[in-house]
C-alpha positions in Angstrom: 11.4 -55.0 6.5 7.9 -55.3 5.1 7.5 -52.3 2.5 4.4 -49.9 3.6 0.4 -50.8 2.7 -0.9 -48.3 -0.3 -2.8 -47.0 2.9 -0.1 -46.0 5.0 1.5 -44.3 2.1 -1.7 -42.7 1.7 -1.8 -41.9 5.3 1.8 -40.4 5.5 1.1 -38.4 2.4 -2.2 -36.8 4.3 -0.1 -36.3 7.3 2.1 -34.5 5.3 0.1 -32.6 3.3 -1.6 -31.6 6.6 1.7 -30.5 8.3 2.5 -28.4 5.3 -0.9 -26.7 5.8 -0.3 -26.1 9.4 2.8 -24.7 8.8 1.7 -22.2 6.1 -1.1 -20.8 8.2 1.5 -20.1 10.8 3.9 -18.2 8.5 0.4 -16.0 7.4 0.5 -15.6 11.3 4.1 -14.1 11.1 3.1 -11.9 8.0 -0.2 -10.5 10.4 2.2 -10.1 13.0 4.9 -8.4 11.1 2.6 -6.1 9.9 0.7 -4.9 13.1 3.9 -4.6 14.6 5.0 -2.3 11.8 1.8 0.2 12.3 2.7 0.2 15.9 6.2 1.1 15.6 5.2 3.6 12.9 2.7 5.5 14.8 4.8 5.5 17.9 7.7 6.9 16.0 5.5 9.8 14.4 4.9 10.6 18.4 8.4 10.2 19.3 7.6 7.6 21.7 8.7 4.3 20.2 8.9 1.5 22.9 11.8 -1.1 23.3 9.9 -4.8 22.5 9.7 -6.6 26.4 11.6 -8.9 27.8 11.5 -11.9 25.7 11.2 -14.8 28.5 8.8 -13.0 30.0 6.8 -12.3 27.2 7.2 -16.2 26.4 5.5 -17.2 29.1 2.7 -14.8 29.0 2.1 -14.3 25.7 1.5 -18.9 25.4 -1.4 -18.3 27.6 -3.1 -15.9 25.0 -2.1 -18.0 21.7 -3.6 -21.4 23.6 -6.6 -19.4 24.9 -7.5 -17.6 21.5 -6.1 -19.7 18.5 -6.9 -23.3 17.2 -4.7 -26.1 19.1 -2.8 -27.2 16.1 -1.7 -23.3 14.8 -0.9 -22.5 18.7 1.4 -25.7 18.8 3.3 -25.0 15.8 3.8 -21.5 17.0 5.5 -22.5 20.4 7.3 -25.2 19.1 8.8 -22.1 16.6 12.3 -21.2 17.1 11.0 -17.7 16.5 8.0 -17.8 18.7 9.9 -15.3 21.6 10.0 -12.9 19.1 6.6 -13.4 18.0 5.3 -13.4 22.0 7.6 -9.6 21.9 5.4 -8.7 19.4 2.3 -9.4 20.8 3.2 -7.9 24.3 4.0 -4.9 23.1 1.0 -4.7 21.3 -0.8 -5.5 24.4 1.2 -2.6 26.1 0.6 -0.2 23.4 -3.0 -0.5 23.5 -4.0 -3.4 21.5 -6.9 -5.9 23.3 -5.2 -9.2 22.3 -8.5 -11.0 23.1 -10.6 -9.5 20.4 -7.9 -9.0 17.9 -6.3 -12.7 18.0 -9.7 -15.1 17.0 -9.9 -12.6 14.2 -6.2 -13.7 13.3 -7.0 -17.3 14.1 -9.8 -17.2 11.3 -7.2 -15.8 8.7 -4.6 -18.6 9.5 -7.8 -21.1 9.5 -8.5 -20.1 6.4 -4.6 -20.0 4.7 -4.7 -23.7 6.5 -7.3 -25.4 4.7 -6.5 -23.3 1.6 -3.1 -24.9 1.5 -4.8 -28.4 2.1 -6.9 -28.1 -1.1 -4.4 -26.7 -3.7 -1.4 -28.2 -2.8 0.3 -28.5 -5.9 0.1 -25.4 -7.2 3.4 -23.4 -7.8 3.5 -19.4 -8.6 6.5 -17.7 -8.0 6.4 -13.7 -8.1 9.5 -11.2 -6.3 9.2 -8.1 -4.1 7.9 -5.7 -7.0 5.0 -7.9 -7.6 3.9 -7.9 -4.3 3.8 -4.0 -3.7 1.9 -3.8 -7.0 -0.5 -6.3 -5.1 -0.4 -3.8 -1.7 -1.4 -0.9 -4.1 -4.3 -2.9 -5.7 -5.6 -4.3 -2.3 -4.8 -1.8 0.2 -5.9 2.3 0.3 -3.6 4.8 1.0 -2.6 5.1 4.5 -0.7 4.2 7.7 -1.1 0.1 7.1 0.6 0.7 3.4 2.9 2.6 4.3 4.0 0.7 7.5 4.6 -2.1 5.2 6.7 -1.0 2.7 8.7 1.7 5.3 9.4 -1.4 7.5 12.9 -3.5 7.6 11.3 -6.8 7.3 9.0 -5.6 4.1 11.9 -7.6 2.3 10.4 -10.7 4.4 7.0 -9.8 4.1 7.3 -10.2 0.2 9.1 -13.2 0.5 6.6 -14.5 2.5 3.7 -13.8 0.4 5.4 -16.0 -2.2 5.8 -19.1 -0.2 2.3 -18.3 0.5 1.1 -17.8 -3.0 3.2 -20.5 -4.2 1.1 -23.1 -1.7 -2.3 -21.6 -3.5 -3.1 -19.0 -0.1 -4.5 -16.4 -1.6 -2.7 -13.6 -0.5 -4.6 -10.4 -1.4 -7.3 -11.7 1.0 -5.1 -12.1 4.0 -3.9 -8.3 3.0 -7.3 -7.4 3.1 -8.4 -8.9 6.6 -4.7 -7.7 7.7 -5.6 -4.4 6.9 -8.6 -4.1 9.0 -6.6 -5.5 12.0 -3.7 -2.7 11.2 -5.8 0.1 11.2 -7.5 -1.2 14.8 -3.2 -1.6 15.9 -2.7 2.1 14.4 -6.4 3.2 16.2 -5.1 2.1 19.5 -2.0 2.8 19.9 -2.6 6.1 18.8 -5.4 6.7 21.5 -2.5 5.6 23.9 -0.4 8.0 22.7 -3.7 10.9 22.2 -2.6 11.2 18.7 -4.9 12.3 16.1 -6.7 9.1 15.0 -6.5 10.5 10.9 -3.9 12.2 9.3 -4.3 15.9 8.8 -4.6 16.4 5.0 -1.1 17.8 4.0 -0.2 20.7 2.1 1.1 18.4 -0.6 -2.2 16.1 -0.7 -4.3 19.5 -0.9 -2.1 21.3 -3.8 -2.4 17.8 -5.9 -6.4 18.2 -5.7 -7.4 18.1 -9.4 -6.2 16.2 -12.9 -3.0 15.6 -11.4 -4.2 12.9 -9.0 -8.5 12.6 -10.5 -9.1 8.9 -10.1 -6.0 8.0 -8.1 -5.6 6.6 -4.2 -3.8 9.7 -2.6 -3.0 9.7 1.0 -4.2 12.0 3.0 -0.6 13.1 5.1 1.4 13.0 1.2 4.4 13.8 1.5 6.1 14.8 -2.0 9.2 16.5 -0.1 10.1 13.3 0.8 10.8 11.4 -2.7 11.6 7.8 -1.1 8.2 8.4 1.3 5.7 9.5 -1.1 6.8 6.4 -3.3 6.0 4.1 -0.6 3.0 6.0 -0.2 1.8 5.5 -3.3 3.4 1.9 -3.2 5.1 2.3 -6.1 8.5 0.2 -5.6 11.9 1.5 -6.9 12.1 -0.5 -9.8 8.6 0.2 -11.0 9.9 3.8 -10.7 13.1 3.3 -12.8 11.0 1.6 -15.2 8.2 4.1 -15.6 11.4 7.1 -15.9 12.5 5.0 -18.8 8.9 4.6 -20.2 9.2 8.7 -20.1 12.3 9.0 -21.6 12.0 6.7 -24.5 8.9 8.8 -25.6 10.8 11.9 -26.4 13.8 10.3 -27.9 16.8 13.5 -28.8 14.8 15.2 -25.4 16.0 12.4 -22.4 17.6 15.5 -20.8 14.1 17.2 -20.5 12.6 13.9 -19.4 15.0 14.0 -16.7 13.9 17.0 -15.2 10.5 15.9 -15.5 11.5 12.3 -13.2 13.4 14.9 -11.4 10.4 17.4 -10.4 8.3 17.7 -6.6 4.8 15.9 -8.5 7.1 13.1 -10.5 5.9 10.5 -8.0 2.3 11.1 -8.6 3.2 10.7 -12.8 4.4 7.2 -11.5 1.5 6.5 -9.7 -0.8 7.1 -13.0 1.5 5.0 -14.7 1.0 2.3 -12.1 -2.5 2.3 -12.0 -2.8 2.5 -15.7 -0.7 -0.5 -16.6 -3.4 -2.6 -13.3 -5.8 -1.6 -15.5 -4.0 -3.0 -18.9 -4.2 0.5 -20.6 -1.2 0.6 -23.2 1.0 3.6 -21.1 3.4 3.6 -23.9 0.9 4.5 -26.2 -0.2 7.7 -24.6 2.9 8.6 -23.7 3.8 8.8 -27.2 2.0 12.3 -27.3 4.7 14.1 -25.8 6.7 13.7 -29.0 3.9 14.5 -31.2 2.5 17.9 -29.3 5.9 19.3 -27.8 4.5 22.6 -26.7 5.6 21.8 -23.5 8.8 23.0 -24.2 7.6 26.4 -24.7 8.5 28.3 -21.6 11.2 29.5 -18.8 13.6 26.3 -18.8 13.7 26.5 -15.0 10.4 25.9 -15.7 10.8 22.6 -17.7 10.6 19.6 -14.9 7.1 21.1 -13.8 5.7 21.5 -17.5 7.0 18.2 -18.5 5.4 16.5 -15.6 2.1 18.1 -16.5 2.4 17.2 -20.1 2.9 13.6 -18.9 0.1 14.3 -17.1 -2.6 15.5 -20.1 -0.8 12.6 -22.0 -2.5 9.9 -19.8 -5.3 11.3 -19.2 -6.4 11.5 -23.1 -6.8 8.5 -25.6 -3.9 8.0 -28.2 -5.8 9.5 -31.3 -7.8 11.8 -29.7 -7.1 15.9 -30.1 -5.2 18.0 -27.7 -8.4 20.0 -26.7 -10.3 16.9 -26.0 -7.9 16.6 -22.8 -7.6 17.8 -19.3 -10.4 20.2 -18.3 -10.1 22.7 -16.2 -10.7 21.7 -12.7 -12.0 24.8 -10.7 -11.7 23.4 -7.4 -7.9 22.5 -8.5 -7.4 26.1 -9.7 -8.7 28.1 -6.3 -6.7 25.4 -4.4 -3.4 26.3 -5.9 -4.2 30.0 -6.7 -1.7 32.2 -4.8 -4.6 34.8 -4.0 -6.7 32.1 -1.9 -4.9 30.6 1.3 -5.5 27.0 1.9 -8.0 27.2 4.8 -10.0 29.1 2.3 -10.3 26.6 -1.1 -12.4 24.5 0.7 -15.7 26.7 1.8 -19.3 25.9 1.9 -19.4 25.1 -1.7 -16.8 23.5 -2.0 -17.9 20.3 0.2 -17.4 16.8 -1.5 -20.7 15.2 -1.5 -19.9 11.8 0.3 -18.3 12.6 3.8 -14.9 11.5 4.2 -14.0 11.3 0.7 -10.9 13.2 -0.3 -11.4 16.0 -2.8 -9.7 14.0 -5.6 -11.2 11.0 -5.5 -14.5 12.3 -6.2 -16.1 11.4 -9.2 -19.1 13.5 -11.1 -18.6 16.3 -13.9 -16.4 19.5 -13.6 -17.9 22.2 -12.1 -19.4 24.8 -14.3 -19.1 28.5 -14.6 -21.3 30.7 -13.6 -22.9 32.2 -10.3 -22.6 30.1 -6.8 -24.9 29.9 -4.2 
């Protein structure tokens, strides 16, 4: 048998090379998939009305119609010729059902996988591995604080999710960009099915979010519905994954060496996870965390005090440590947030720290992610 011509190796190679690319861009499909289907569940099961997925033959059959209709020929191809594609055609029907127009959401899918397609056509060769952790780190740095995050990382198949996003980063997709245009689609999944279900389209601000208003949480992406009650919750919330969490407890305790026990109750107390989420957002943007934690050894006032009192006062030591340069003095800190201070003060109820004053300049900006100096003393209009 005549060995092949340079140009049918060439050929195959191409052919190959372009399979591989089709075959990527459906697995982002999956991943886009996965995660709309997680915002639907999630906002169904805040209303207590989660659906069953349909019938899966039928949903076959009615969901090819949509995927040839609405999505390039090759990508809708590969997805029927899945073995996974009924589940995939449950996913979208009940999506459909819950509220979801199909026609307006799917082209903007197609241009996502389009993209991850010829991505994977151009760059190949190029080989990254990263694990789970990695990939929430990525969620906290691309995402904002809300339903789509959270849906993610509350979901069963968030496991799969991360493994996808390697496989996809590994064939040179850029991921964070498919998070991105994911997220837009997730909060139109979470929009609609919440109209179905005449659910409140944002989150009331929780008591949790309003009480962390100040230097606890200045500069940080807080959800608006945080929940600090719920330790496993508010750590998705803040996407911090359970072994950052380890990690940044150790980070704590190796500070005040001879005190872990006092560390502990820090990791221990309600406002630990939002210490984490400093941490986390500190080491994104390559400040040395070790180094300013290493003020809690050197100024241990904090130990001054009630000890049932200790987890709270170590948390907001940790706390002023961030927050002020290794070198610099301890007055040269935390200042004192007024609109912090009348939020929390046991003499002002909650519908009353926020008056006409007290209005954050840019609508629909929460409280603590405002930027702009501390408010001075003196009279108020």
């Amino acid at each position: 048998m005549a060995a092949p011509m340079p140009e049918d190796r060439a050929g195959e190679a191409f052919a190959e090379a372009a399979a591989e690319a089709v075959q990527t861009s459906v697995m982002a499909f999956r991943l886009v998939m996965a995660i709309a289907d997680a915002v639907r569940r999630q906002q169904q099961k805040k209303a207590g009305k989660e659906d069953e997925l349909p019938d899966a033959e039928k949903s076959a059959a009615e969901a090819s119609e949509e995927v040839k209709k609405l999505l390039p020929s090759d990508i809708s191809a590969a997805l029927l010729e899945g073995a996974d594609w009924p589940q995939l055609a449950q996913q979208l029907m009940a999506l459909k059902r819950a509220g979801v127009d199909l026609e307006t959401m799917l082209p903007r899918v197609g241009e996502i996988v389009v993209t991850v397609r010829d991505q994977v056509a151009a760059n190949a060769e190029r080989v990254a591995r990263e694990g789970t952790e990695e990939w929430a780190k990525a969620l906290r740095e691309t995402l904002p604080a809300g339903p789509v995050r959270e849906a993610i990382l509350s979901s069963p198949a968030w496991p799969e999710m991360a493994a996808t996003m390697s496989k996809l980063d590994a064939r040179g997709v850029d991921v964070r960009a498919i998070l991105a245009a994911a997220n837009e689609e997730g909060v139109g999944v979470d929009r609609a099915v919440a109209k179905v279900l005449a659910a409140a389209e944002v989150p009331t601000t929780s008591r949790d979010a309003k009480l962390s208003y100040g230097p606890m949480t200045t500069g940080l992406d807080i959800p608006k519905d945080l929940d600090l009650g719920d330790r496993e919750r508010a750590l998705r919330q803040l996407a911090i994954a359970p072994s950052e969490n380890q990690r940044f407890a150790r980070m704590v305790r190796e500070a005040v060496p001879g005190l872990e026990r006092e560390a502990d109750l820090g990791v221990a107390d309600h406002y630990w996870p939002l210490v984490a989420a400093r941490m986390a957002d500190m080491e994104s943007r390559g400040e040395p965390v070790a180094e300013y934690l290493a003020r809690l050894s050197k100024d241990t006032s904090w130990q001054e005090g009630p000890p049932s009192k200790m987890g709270r006062r170590m948390v907001k030591a940790a706390v002023d440590a961030l927050r002020t340069p290794p070198g610099a003095p301890a007055e040269s800190g935390v200042r004192v947030n007024t609109a912090a201070a009348r939020s929390t003060s046991p003499s002002v109820g909650p519908t009353k720290a926020a008056g006409k004053g007290a209005a954050p300049a840019t609508p629909g900006v929460a409280a603590h992610r405002e930027a702009g100096p501390v408010a001075k003393g003196g009279k108020t209009r």
